[in-house]
DODREN-530055 format. One line per 2 residues: number of its first residue (from 0); their letters; for each residue x, y, z of C-alpha. Coordinates in steps of 0.05 Angstrom, whole numbers, plus 5000, padded with zeros to 4 digits. Layout:
NUM> a> X Y Z ~ ...
***
This chain:
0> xx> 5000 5000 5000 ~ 5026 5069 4989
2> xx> 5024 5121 5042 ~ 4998 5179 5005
4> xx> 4982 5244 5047 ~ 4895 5225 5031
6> xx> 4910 5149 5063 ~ 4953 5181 5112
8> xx> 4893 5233 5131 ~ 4840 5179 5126
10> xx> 4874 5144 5178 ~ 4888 5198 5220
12> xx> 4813 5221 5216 ~ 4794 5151 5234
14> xx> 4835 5146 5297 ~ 4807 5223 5320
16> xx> 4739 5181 5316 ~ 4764 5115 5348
18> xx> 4794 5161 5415 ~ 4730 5191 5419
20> xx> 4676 5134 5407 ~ 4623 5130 5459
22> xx> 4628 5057 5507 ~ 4550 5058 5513
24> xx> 4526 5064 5445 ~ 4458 5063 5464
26> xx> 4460 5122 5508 ~ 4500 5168 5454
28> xx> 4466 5221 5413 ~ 4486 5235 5343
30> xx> 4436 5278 5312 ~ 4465 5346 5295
32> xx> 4389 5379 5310 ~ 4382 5352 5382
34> xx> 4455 5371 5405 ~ 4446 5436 5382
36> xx> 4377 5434 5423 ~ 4423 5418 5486
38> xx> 4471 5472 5472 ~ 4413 5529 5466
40> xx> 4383 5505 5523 ~ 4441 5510 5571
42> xx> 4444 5563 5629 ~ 4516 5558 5622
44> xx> 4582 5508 5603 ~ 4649 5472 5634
46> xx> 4703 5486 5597 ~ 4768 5432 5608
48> xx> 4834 5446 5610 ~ 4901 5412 5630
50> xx> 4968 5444 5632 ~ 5031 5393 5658
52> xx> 4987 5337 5677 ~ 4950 5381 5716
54> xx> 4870 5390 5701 ~ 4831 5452 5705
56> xx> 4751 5451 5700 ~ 4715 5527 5701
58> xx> 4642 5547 5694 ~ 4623 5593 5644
60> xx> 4570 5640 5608 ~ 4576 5626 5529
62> xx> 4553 5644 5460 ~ 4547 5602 5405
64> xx> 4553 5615 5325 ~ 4567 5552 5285
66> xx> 4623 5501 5319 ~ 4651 5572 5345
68> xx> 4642 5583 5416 ~ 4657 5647 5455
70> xx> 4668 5661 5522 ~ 4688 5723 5549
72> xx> 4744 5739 5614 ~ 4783 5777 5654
74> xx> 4855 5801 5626 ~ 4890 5750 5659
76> xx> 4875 5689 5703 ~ 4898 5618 5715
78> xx> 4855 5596 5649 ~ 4885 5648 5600
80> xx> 4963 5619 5631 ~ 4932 5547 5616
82> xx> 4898 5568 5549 ~ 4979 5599 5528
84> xx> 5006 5545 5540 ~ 4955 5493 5508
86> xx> 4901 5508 5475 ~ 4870 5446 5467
88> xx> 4802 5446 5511 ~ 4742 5409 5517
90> xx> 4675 5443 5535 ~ 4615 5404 5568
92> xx> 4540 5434 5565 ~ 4485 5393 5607
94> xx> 4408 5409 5603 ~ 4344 5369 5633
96> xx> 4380 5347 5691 ~ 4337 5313 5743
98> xx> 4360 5266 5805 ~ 4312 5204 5805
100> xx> 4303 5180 5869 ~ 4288 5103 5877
102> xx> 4288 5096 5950 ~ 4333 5089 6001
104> xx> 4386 5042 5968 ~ 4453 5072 5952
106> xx> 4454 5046 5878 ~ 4388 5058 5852
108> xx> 4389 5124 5850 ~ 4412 5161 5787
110> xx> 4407 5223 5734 ~ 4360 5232 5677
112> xx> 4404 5283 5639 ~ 4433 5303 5559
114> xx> 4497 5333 5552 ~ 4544 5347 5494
116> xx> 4618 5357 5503 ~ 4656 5390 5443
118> xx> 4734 5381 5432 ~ 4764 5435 5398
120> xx> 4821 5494 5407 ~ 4818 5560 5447
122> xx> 4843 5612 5425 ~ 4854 5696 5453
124> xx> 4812 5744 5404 ~ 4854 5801 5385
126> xx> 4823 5828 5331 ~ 4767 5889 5356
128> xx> 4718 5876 5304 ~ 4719 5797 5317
130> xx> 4713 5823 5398 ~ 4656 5855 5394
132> xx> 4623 5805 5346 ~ 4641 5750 5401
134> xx> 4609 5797 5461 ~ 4546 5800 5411
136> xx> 4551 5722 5399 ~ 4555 5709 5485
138> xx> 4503 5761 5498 ~ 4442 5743 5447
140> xx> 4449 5666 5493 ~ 4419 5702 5544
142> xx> 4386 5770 5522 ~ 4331 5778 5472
144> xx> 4335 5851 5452 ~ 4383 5908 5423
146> xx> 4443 5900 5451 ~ 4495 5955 5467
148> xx> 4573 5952 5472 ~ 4616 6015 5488
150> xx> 4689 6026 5482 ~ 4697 6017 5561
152> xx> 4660 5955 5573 ~ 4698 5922 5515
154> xx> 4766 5937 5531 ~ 4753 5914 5603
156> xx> 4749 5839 5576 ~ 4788 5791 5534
158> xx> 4744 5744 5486 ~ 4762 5674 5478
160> xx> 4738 5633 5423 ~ 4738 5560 5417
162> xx> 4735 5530 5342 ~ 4696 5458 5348
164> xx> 4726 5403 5312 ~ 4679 5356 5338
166> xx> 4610 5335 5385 ~ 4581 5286 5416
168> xx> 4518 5281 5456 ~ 4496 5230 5519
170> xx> 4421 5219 5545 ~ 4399 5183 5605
172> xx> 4334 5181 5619 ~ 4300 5210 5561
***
């Protein structure tokens, strides 16, 4: 067989896919229209991080256009030093959770729940234009009408946007 750079990036593709196959098949969720119905409906997102071994999990507020996510943050922080140093992340969004109680044995109890975690790359927004686009993005998630940025409240933040390279969804319960 010859190695060309297409059977070289076939196989390459293939193992991205094989690292992140689901182990209980019947709990994953592949359709593109119901993962983006998790993502709207989430209050807010975990973005991961690891730096030297090391893991770093933080809550956030997000907007969404496409497989782009942004985020928006203080001028510096433990996340922005992680982010600098490796920009690979993984962000987790979780909607219709709900405990289910099944009386008072330890290991009946559970979670009805759907998630989606994307894997993609972080990356600091430099470019005004794409900044203010990003604050637009992160506020229409949570605020229906005009919305308003000024020169003050835009320089007081950094943007961070995370391209997508690829979902996947989980459901329990539903």
């Amino acid at each position: 067989m010859v190695l060309s750079y297409k059977n070289i990036l076939l196989c390459l593709i293939s193992f991205f896919l094989y690292l992140y196959q689901m182990r209980k098949k019947e709990l994953e969720i592949t359709d593109p229209k119901i993962i983006d119905e998790i993502i709207a409906g989430a209050t807010y997102c975990h973005m991961g991080l690891s730096y030297d071994n090391k893991p770093y999990v933080v809550p956030l507020n997000f907007g969404r256009d496409g497989n782009s996510i942004y985020f928006h943050s203080a001028h510096e922080g433990q996340k922005l030093e992680i982010i600098k140093k490796n920009n690979n992340v993984c962000i987790m969004f979780e909607a219709n959770q709900e405990i289910v109680n099944k009386g008072k044995e330890a290991c009946k109890w559970g979670t009805k729940y759907r998630s989606v975690i994307g894997f993609g790359k972080a990356y600091l927004v430099t470019d005004d234009t794409e900044k203010r686009e990003g604050l637009k993005i992160l506020m229409t998630q949570y605020y229906d009408g005009e919305i308003e940025l000024n020169d003050k409240s835009t320089d007081n933040c950094l943007v961070i946007r995370v391209d997508i390279d690829h979902f996947t969804g989980k459901s329990s319960g539903y």
